[in-house]
N, C-alpha and C positions, 0 to 999 in steps of 0.2 A: 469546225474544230474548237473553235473560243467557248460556242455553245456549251457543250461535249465536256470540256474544261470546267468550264462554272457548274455543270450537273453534279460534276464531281469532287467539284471544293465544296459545293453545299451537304452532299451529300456528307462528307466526312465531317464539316461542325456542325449538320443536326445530331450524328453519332457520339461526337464530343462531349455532346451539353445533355446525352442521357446520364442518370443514376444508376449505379449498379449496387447490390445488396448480398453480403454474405455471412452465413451464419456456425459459427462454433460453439463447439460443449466441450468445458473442460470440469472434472475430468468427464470418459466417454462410460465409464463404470462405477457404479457404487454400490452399498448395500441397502438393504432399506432400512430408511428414513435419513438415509445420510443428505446431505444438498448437491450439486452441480448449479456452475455457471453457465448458462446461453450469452454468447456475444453477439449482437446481429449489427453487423458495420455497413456503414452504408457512403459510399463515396459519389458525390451530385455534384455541380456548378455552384456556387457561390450565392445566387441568387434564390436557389432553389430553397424552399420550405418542404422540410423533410417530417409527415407524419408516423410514428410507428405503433404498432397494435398494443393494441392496452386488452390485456388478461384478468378477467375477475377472479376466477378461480383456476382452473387447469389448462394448459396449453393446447393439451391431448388428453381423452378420457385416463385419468389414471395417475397424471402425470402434471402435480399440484406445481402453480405458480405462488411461492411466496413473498418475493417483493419482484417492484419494478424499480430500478437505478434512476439517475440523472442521466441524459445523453452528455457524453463528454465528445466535445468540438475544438475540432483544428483547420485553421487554416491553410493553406501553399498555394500560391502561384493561383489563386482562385477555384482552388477545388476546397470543397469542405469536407471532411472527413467527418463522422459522428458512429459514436460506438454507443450503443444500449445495453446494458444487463440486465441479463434473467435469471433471481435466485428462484431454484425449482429442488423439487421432492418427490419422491413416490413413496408407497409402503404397501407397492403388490411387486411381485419378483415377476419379469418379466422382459422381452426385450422392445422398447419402445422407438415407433416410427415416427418422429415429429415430420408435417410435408411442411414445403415451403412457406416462409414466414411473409403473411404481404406489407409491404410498406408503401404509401401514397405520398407523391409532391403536388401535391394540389390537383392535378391534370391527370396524368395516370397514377397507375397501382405497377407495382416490381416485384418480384418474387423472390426471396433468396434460395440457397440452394437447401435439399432436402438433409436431414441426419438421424441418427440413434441414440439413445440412449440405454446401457444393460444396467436392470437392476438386478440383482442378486441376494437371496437369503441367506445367513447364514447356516452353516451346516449344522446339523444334530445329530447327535450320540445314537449309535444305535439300539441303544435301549431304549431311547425315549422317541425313536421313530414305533419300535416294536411297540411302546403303550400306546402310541397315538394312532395304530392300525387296530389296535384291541379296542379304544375306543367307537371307532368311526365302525367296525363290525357290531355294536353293540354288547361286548362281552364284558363291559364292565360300566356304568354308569355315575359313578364317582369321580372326583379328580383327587388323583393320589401325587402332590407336589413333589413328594422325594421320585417316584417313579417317573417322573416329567425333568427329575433333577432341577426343579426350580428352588431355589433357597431363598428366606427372607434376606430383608438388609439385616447384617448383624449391628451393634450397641457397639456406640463407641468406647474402647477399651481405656481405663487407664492407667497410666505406665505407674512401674512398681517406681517405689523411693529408691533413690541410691545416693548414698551418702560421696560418694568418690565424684558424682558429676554436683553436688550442694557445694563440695568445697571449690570444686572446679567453677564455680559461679562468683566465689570470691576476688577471682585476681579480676574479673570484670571494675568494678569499685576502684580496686587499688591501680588499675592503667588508667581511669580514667584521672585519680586525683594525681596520678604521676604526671600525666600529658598537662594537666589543669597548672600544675607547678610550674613545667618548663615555659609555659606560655605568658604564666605572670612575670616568670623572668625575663623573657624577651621583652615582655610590655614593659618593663621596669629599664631595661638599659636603653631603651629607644626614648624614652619620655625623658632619662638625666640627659641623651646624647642631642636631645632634639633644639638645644639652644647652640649648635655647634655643626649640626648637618645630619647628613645621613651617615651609616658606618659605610654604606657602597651607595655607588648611584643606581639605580634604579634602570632596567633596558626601557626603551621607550616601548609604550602600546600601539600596533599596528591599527588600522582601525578597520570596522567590523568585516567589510565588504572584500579586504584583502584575506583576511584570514579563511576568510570563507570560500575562496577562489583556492588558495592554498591547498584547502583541505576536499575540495573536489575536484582540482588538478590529482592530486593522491590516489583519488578513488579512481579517476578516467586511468589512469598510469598504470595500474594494479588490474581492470578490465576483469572482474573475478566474475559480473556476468558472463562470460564466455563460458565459463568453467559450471554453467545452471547454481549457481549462487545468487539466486533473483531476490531471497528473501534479505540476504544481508546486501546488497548492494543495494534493494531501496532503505533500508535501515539504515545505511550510513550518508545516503544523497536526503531522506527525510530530514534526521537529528542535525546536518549543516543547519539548512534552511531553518530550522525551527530554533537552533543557536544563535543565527547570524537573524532574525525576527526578532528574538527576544532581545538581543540587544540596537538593533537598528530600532526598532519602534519601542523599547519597554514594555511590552507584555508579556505575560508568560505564558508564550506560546507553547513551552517546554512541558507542559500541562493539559493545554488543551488541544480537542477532537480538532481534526481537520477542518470540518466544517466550521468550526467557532472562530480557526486562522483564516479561515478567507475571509468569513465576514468582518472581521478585527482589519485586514488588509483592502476589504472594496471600501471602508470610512476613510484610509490612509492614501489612496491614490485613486484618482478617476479614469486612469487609461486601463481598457478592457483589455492588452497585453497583460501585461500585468500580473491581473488576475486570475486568466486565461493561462498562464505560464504555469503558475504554483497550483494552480485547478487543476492538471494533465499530472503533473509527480505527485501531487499528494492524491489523489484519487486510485493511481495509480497504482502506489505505494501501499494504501489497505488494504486493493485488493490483493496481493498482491501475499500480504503479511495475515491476512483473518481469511480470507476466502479461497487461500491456495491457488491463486489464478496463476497460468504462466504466460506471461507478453511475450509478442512477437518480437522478432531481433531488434525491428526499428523501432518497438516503445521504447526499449531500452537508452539508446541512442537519443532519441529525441526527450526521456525525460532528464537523461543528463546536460542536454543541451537548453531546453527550457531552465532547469535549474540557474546555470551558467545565465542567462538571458535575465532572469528574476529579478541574480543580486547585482548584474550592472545595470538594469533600469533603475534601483530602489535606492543603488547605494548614495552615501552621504559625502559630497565634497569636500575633504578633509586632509588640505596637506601634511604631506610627511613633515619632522622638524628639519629645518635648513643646515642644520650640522648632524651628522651621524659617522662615526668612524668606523672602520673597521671591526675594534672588538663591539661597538652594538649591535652594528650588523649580524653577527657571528652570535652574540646573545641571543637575539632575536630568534635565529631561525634552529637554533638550539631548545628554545622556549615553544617554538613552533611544532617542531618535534618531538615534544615530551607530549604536548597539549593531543595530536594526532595520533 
């Protein structure tokens, strides 16, 4: 019986500590020359070193591989998580069979599962199907571009004068030397008043790491990805993080590609969290915003929660001042809420 027992707790942690491989196409239609994304995920043991296939040119005859991504890696509980992208093309209308993708950990090879890809032409005019059956008979051997309805680029046009939108140009000038006035004046009573105090006291500045909690407590509270608003909900978890960088470290992260913030951030701390953290939302977030990709429910989840994770590893120890009253308080989070 004890035998019998241990065959079968072996049994189930050799099953444990396989890899398994799956693969998605978003979208699963386009037209040609348009891209899709391939995701091929692949979830191992911790220990395991995960190989995946490298494409020079086409995946499947027909059916062009243009780049290969970074694998992006997650940890839990000692499983590793790692997702690959595949930016792919075609420009034959067709419906495409990709078979199983193989991936190797050193020992064996895994398979993931099989999919499709439809490409589609777009339509044409029936007149210009009719020329193009007159061609392809031989009844005319010329290309006549009006009867194909193809047009050059036309010449950029340009706009007539109008004197109603030149004076309209005017008040431009005169708001700005109006704003330019009232601003000398405030300079001007601040600099007689400045041997005597301020005209008000001033709300005290939160510092970086709370405001930045604030403002994605907001966004988690608001849940707008439910609603498939994937595109602004990484747009608003990205520009935290890249406000709450630009002032925790002084760079203007607020400027720069992703890729420029991690490297700016792996000189700033040596724990591979970390980096790891803001590598999963920012990567995430591209694709996300340039590639059309749609994440799964738990990217979503997890990149708000890496977020979270970022800016309390990063943040700067920084007591609040020992007196705040009520109305700063109330300032504050007044000030909070203009800012959000």
């Amino acid at each position: 019986m004890f035998v019998t027992l241990f065959s079968l707790l072996s049994m189930f942690s050799i099953q444990a500590q396989k890899a398994s491989a799956q693969a998605t196409i978003q979208p699963s239609e386009i037209l040609i020359g348009e891209q899709a994304l391939i995701n091929l995920q692949v979830i191992a043991p911790k220990e395991k070193e995960i190989f995946f296939p490298v494409y020079d040119n086409y995946i499947v005859e027909g059916l062009e591989v243009l780049s290969m991504g970074n694998a992006d890696t997650t940890i839990v509980d000692n499983v590793r998580t790692i997702n690959m992208k595949y930016l792919v093309t075609s420009f034959d209308s067709t419906l495409y069979f990709v078979p199983s993708m193989p991936i190797s950990d050193g020992v064996d090879t895994l398979f993931s599962n099989s999919f499709g890809l439809k490409v589609i032409a777009p339509e044409l005019k029936d007149s210009t199907v009719a020329y193009l059956d007159r061609m392809n008979a031989g009844e005319t051997d010329s290309i006549d571009f009006k009867e194909l309805q193809l047009n050059d680029i036309k010449p950029i046009q340009k706009a007539p004068f109008s004197w109603k939108d030149f004076l309209g140009l005017l008040w431009i000038p005169l708001i700005i030397l109006l704003l330019l006035a009232i601003i000398g004046t405030i300079i001007y009573f601040i600099i007689r008043k400045n041997k005597k105090g301020y005209f008000f006291t001033p709300p005290p500045v939160l510092p970086a790491h709370i405001r930045a909690m604030k403002s994605l407590d907001k966004i988690k509270d608001e849940k707008i990805w439910q609603q498939d608003r994937y595109k602004e909900f990484y747009t608003q978890v990205s520009d935290v993080l890249r406000r709450y960088i630009n002032e925790r470290y002084g760079v203007n992260s607020l400027e720069m590609t992703s890729g420029e913030i991690l490297n700016k951030i792996r000189t700033k701390s040596d724990e591979d969290s970390i980096y790891e953290n803001l590598k999963q939302v920012l990567s995430t977030a591209d694709l996300v915003k340039f590639a059309k990709y749609k994440p799964f429910i738990d990217e979503n989840d997890l990149s708000l929660m890496n977020a979270y994770f970022f800016v309390n590893q990063t943040k700067e120890d920084e007591p609040l001042p020992d007196k705040m009253d009520e109305d700063d308080l109330n300032g504050v989070d007044k000030t909070l809420s203009e800012e959000n």
